[in-house]
N, C-alpha and C positions, 0 to 999 in steps of 0.2 A: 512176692509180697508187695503191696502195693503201699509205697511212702505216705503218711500220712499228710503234708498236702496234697498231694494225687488227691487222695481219697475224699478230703473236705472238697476242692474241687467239684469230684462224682456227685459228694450227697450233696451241694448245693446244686446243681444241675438236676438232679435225680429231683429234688423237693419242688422244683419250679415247673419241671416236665408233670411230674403227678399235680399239677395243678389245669394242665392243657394247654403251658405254654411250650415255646420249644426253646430250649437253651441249650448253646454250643460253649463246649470246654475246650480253652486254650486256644480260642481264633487270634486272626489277624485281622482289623481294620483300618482302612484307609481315611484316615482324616484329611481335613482343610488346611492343615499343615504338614502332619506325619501319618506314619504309621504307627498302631498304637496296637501291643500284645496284651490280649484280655482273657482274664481268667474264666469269666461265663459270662457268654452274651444272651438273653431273654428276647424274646421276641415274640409275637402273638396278639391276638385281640381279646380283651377280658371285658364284660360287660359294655359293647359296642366302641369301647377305647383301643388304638390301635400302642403297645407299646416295644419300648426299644431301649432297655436296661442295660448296664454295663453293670456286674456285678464283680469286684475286688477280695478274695477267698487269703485272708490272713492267718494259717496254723499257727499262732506264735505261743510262746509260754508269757510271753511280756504284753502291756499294754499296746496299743496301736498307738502313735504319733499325729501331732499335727498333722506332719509333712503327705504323711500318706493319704488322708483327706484332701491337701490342697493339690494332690498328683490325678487323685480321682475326679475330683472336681475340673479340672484343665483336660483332663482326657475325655470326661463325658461331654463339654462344653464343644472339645476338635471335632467329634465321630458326631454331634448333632443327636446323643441320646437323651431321651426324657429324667430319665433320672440313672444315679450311683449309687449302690450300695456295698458298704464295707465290710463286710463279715467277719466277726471275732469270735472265739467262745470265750476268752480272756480278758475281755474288756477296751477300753476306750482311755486313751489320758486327757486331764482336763480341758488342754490345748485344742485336742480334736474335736471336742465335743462343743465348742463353741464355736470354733471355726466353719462347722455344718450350720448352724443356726441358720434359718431364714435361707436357707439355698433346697437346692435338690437333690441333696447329698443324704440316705440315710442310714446309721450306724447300727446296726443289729448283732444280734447271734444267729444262728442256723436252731439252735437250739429254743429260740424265744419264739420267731417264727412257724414252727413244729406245732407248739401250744394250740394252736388257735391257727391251722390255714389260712382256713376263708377268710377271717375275721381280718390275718394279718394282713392276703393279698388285698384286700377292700381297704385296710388303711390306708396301702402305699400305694393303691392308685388315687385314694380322697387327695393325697399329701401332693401327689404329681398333679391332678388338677388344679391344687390350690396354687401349685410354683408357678406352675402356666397362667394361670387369669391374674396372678399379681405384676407379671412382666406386660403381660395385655393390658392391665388396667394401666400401668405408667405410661406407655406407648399412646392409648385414648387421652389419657390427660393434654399430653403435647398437642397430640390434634384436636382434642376440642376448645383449648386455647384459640390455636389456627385458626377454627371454624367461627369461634365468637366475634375475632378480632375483624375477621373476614365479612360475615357474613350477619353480625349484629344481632343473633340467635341463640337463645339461652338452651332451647331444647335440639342441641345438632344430634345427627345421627350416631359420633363420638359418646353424647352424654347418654344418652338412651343405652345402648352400650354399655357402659360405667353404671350405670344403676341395678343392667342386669345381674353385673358380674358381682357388684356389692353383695346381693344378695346372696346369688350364690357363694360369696367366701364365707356369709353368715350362718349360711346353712351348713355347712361344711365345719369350721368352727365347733358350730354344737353338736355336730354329729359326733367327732374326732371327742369331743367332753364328754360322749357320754349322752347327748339332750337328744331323744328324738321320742315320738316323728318329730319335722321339723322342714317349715314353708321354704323350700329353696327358690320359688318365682311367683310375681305378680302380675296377670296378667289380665287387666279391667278389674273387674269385681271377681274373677275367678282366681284361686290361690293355691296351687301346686304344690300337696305335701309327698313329701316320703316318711317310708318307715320304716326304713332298714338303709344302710350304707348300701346295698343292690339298687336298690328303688334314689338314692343320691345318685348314684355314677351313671348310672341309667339319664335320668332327667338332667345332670347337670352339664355332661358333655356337652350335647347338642347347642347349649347355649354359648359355651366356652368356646367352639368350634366357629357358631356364627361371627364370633366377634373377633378371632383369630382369620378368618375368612376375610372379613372386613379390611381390617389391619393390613390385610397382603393386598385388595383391591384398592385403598386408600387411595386418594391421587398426591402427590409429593408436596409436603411443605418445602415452600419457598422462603 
């Protein structure tokens, strides 16, 4: 008979593999500082997104804690994954659940997830782009500072950048509320809608991508 975290384990692996990614139960990864034992690791390409999930499988009868979001949070940040997820059926303490705010950290059930696949896996990849372009967008701000001071130019490569991502966080925003279709880019007098979170993730990488692109060819402030 197989333990029931075993088996939460399975069905989370199980729920994420019927989606067409491929997830491994109970690896070992090698971090930038340690080694780090994970309950399911996610890996695969979903609407031309390449992702790299560490998923955290909690059986408990009790709420989950702080502590255990700020454990996941430090482990997904070592191994360089996109996003955490904490899996309860049992719920959340109020601690934990603020503690995620505003990071890449997200707190679910196995069970809520279920509801709605598609719907769900389209959220938490809208949610990983948005983590990603809000680190991108602070990283342009520093450099387009650089670039103005430098180079006496209101429209640097930096700001152009920064206007794209705006946008896309805005579209993303109303999508996540509920608002669609809904313009994720401006480009001259042509205006880029989607109409589905498919038709978002689709359009909105590429952009996201560029300007992480960017970011890595930057030449170094001094």
């Amino acid at each position: 008979m197989v333990v029931p975290w075993k088996k939460y384990e399975q069905d989370a692996a199980a729920f994420f593999t019927s989606l067409g990614l491929k997830a491994e139960i109970e690896t070992t990864i090698q971090g930038a500082r340690t080694k780090h034992a994970i309950d399911v690791l996610v890996t695969g390409t979903y609407q031309t997104l390449p992702l790299k999930w560490i998923v955290e499988c909690k059986c408990w009868k009790t709420n989950v804690p702080k502590e255990k979001v700020l454990a996941l949070q430090a482990t997904t940040q070592d191994v360089g994954a996109d996003k955490g997820i904490l899996l309860s059926e049992t719920g959340f303490q109020s601690g934990a659940i603020r503690a995620c705010k505003n990071t890449n950290i997200t707190l679910t059930s196995l069970e809520d997830l279920r509801l709605d696949a598609k719907q769900a896996l389209d959220e938490e990849v809208l949610k990983d782009i948005l983590w990603r372009l809000t680190r991108a967008r602070k990283e342009l701000r520093k450099i387009n500072k650089f670039q103005e001071d430098v180079d006496f130019r209101y429209y640097t490569p930096a700001f152009i950048h920064m206007g794209t991502l705006m946008s896309v966080e805005a579209a993303i925003s109303d999508a996540l509320s509920g608002e669609l279709p809904t313009v994720y880019h401006v480009d001259g007098e042509k205006r880029l809608w989607a109409a589905n979170f498919g038709e978002l993730i689709t359009g909105c990488y590429p952009l996201l991508n560029r300007a992480e692109v960017y970011l890595k060819n930057a030449p170094p402030r001094k």
